[in-house]
N, C-alpha and C positions, 0 to 999 in steps of 0.2 A: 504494500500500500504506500505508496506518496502522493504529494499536496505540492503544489508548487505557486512561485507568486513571482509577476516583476515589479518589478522599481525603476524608478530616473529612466520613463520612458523607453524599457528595454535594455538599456546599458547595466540592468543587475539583475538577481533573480535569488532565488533563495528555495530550497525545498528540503523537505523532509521525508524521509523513508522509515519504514517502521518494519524490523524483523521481529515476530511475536517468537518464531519458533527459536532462533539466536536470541533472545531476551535482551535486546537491545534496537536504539533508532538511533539512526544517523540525520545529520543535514547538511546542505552544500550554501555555501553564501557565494555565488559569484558576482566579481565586477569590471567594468572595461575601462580600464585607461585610456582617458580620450587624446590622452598627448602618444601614448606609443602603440595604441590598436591592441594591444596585449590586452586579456582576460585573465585575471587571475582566480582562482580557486580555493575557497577555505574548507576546509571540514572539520565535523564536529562529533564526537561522541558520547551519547546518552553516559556512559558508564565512567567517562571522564570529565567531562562537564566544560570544557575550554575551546576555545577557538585553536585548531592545532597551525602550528607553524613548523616549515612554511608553507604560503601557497602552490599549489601547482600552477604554474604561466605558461603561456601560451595564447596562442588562434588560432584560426581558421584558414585554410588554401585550399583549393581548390575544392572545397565541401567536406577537407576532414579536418576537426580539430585535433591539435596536437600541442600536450603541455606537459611539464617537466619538472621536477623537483628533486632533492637532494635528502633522504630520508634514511631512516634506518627501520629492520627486519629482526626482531628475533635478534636485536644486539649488532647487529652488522649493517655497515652503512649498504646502501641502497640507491640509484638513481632511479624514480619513481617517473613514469610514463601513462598519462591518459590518452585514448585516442577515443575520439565521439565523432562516427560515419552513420552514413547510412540514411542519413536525417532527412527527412521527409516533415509535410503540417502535421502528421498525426502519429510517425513513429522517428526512432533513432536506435543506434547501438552504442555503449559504451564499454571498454576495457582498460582492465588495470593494468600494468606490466613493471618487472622489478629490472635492473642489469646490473651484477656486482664485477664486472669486468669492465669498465667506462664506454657501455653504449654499445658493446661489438656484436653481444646478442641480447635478448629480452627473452623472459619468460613470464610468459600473463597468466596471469592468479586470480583472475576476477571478470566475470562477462557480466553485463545486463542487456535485455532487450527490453525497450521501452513502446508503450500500445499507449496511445490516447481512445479512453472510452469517452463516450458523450451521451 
């Protein structure tokens, strides 16, 4: 289940997802720097309760977004990879992906496929 909203005319957006059977909800607070066309990305977790840093950054080319972060896994740093394709007015895909070698391969740990009901 998630809920989603924009702000500042589209340039942010914010949404909430709720795993009952994980016992936890997440949210995203995105927003677009209007001086460098970057989006940036925040998340958040129920179980932690913060705004985590950093953002994942990034945008959009040719209709896939692609953003980036410096993170850590289970104690080991991490370069964190979003990619969101596929995007259509009523659907989209998004996947996580980790590389502990500086980008040479990716391993995605994370799909969602997103449906607008109406």
């Amino acid at each position: 289940m998630s809920a989603r909203r924009s702000f500042f005319d589209g340039a942010g957006s914010f949404d909430e997802m709720r795993c009952p059977s994980r016992g936890f909800s997440g949210s995203t607070v995105r927003i677009l720097n209007p001086s460098t066309g970057l989006w940036s990305i925040y998340w958040m977790h129920s179980s932690r309760g913060v705004l985590e840093l950093p953002p994942v950054v990034g945008r959009f080319t040719g209709g896939v977004g692609t953003f980036y972060a410096d993170d850590t896994d289970e104690g080991r740093p991490v370069r964190c990879r979003f990619l969101w394709s596929a995007v259509t007015a009523d659907s989209c895909r998004w996947e996580q992906a980790f590389s502990t070698d500086g980008e040479r391969t990716w391993e995605t740990n994370w799909v969602m496929e997103f449906r607008r009901t109406r």
